[in-house]
N, C-alpha and C positions, 0 to 999 in steps of 0.2 A: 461716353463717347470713345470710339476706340478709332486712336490716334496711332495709327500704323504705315512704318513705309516698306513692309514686308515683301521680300526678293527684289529691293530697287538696290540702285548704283547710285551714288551720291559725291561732287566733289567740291567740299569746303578749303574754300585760299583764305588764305594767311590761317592757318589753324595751324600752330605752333604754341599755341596758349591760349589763355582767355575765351571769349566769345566762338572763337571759329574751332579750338580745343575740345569746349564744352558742347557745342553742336556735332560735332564727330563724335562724339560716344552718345551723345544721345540718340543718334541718327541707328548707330548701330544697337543701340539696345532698344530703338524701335522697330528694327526686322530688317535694316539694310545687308543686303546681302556681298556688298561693296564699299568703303569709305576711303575717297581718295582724299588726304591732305596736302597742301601745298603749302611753301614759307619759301622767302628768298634763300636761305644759308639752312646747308647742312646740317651744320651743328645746331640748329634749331627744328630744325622735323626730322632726324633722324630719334632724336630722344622722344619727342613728341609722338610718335610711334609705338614707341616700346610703352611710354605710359597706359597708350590704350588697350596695346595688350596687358600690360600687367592689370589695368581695370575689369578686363576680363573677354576682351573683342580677341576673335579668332586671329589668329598671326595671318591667317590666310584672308582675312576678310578686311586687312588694310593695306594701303600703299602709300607711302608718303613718296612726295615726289618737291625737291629743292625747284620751283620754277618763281621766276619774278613776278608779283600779278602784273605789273606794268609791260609784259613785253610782249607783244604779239605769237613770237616763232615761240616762246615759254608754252602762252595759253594753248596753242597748235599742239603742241608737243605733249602737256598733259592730257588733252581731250584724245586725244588718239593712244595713249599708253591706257587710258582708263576702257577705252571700247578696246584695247587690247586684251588689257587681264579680265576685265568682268564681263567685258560683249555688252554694254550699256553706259548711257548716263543718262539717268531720268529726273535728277535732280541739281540741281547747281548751288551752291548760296556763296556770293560774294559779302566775304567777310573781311578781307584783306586792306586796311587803310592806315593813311596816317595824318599828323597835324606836326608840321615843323614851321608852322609862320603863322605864330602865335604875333599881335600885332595889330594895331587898327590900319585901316587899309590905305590910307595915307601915308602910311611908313613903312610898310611891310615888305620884307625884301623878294624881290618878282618872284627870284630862284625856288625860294620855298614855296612861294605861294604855287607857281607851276607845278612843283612837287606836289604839292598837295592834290590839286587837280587833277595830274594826270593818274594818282594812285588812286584817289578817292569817285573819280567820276569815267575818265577815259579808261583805265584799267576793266572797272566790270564790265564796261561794252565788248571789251575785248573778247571775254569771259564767255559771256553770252553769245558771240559770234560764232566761237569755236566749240561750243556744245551746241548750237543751231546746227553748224557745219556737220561736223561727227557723230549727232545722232539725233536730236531732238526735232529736226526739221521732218525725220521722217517718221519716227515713233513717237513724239510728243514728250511735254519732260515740264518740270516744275523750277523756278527762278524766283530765289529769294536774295533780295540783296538789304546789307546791314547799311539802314543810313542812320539815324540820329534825331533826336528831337532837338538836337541843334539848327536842323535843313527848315525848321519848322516857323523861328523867329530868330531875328537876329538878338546879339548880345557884345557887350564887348572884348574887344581885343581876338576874335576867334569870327574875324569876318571871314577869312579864306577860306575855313575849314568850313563854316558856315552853309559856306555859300557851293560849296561842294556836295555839302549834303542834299540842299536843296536841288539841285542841279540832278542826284541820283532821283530824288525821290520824282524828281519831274519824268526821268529816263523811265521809271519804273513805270510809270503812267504811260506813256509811249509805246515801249516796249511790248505792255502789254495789249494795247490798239494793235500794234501790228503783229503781234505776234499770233493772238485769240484765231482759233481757238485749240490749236493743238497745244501750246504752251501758255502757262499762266507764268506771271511774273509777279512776285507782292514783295512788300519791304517792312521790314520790323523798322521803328525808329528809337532805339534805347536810350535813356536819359544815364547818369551818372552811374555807372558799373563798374566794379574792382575788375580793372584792368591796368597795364601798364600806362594804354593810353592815357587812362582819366588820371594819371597818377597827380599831378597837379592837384588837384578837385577833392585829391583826399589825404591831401597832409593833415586835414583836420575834419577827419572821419565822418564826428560825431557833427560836427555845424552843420557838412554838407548833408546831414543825413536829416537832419532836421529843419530844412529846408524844401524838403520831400512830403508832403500831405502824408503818406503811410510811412515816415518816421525815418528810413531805411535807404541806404544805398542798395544798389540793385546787384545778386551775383550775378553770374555767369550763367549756370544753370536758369536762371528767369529767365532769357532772354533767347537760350537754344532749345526752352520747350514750345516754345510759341516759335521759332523760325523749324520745328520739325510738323507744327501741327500743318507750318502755310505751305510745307513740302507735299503732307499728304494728301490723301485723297478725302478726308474728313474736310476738308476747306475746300470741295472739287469747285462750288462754285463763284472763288474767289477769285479777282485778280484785277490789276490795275490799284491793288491798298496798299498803302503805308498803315502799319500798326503802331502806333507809341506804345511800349512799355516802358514806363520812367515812374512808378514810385507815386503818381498822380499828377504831376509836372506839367500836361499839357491840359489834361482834363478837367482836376481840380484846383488850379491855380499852383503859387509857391512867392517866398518870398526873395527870389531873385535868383536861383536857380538855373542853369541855361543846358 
């Protein structure tokens, strides 16, 4: 199968690391001819950058841009700098999330838990609105968002985050009803992945990994070849899916795993 997003524009948020990191070079060593990164702070996707070139992505074939995923005038702002330098965006993937209200939901303090919600759920609409806006409304374009096999069943003490997933993977559904058929929209939903995120989950590497039917916590790279294949034209007639990749977690069962 040949898994190619050759002469597309692509802009992965929160890629500053991990998942949204590892999707941006992937994306560019699948033929993008454009890889816009976004992170809140500077000093977090300006290095983030340079990594990709020293990987081997043209200096000219990236732009990292510091915008919040949570802020409307940010998302505006990237999607119009990105149809600026490249004259496209054909593909999106909201990768940008967080989990600060860890908690059962009986205790959990609102703040966070809003936080969580407004990054994890309200944030990619944003996203999506303003690559609708800027270009995809009229040349059509590809939307992947990272939710979780978290969104998939609940677990303890991670109901906000949870339920945020949930919440994306429902939008992705939506999204893609209204969007079809110029834009497809799908969602990876990854289980435990060396990221900063999961870093809880893996103080003890080896338990959480054997917990997993295929042994393993999951990299990075797992998880941004599969959000490059739903970008391209190889999955043209996909849309409205959540994918779990987790290690067998949702498909072959685990012994307690979330």
């Amino acid at each position: 199968m040949d898994v190619s997003v050759e002469g597309k524009v692509a802009v992965v948020t929160g890629a500053s690391r991990g998942i949204g990191w590892a999707t941006a070079l992937e994306l560019a060593r699948s033929g993008a001819r454009g890889v816009v990164i976004t992170s809140r702070k500077p000093e977090s996707i300006e290095p983030a950058a340079k990594e990709l070139i020293a990987a081997g992505v043209d200096e000219d074939r990236v732009l990292a841009l510091p915008e919040r995923a949570d802020d409307e005038e940010a998302a505006n702002r990237a999607l119009a700098a990105t149809v600026d330098a490249f004259g496209a965006c054909d593909i999106l993937v909201n990768n940008a999330g967080t989990n600060p209200a860890a908690g059962n939901l009986m205790e959990v303090d609102l703040g966070a838990l809003d936080k969580t919600w407004q990054v994890n759920m309200r944030a990619p609409l944003l996203w999506v609105r303003a690559a609708h806006d800027a270009w995809m409304s009229r040349h059509g374009g590809a939307v992947v968002n990272v939710a979780s096999v978290a969104g998939l069943r609940p677990s303890p003490l991670m109901g906000a985050y949870n339920i945020s997933k949930a919440g994306l993977i429902h939008m992705t559904r939506q999204l893609a009803l209204e969007l079809a058929p110029r834009i497809r929209v799908n969602a990876v939903a990854p289980g435990v992945v060396k990221t900063r995120l999961a870093g809880a989950l893996l103080i003890d590497e080896e338990a959480t990994a054997r917990m997993h039917p295929l042994g393993r916590v999951g990299e990075p790279e797992d998880v941004s070849r599969l959000i490059v294949f739903l970008a391209s034209d190889a999955s043209s007639w996909m849309t409205g899916a959540t994918v779990p990749i987790d290690g067998g977690v949702v498909g072959a069962g685990s012994s307690g795993i979330s």
